[in-house]
N, C-alpha and C positions, 0 to 999 in steps of 0.2 A: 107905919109902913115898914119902916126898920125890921121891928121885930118878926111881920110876916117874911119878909126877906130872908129871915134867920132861922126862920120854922121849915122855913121852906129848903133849907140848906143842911138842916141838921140829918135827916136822914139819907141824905148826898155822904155825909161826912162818916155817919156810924157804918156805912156799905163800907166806903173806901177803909174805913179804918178795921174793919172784918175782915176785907180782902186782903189786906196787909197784915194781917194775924195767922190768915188759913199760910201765907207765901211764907213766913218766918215759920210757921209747924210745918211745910211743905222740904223747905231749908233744913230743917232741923234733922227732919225724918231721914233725907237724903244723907247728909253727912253723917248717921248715927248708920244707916247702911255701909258707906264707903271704909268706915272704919272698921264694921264688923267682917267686909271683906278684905281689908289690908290685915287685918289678921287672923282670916282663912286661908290668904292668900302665904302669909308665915308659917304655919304648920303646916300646910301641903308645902311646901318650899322642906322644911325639916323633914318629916316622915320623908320626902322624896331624896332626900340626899340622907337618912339612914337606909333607905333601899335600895340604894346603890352601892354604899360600903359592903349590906350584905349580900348582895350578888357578887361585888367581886371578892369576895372572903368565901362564896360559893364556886365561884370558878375557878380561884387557886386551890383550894381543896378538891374541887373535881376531877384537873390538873394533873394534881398530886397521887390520888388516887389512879388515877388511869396509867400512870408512870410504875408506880408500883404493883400495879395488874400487871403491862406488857413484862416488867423485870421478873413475876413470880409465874408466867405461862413462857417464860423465856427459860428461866431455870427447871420446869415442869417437860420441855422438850427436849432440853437436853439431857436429865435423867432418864426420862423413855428414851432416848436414842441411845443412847451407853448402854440401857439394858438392851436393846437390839443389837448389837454390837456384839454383845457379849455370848 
């Protein structure tokens, strides 16, 4: 009787012990994502803070440019008015 008891349990046991095999590849698979996202999540993090150095390496330059436009349409008026002047 023993042994039917045992027959009778063993495929109770080989389920449970499946089911605990699919949950640790289930485990696995999750932390093998979180990781690939923690370092997606570091390169968009980089790329995004070189993107921002070169915007603002774009706005001082643009800045800069636009300062030496007004000073060279500043010096461009007052040559044509001196020639009216004259």
């Amino acid at each position: 009787m023993h042994s039917f008891a045992a027959a009778l349990r063993w495929p109770r046991l080989q389920s449970a012990v499946e089911r605990r095999r699919e949950a640790d590849r289930d485990e696995n698979e999750l932390a093998s994502r979180i990781q690939a996202l923690g370092a997606d999540r570091s390169r968009l993090a980089d790329e995004l803070d070189g993107s921002l150095v070169k915007s603002r390496r774009l706005e001082r330059t643009n800045r800069e440019i636009a300062e030496k436009l007004d000073a060279a349409i500043g010096t461009i008026r007052a040559v044509l008015d001196a020639g009216e002047s004259s």
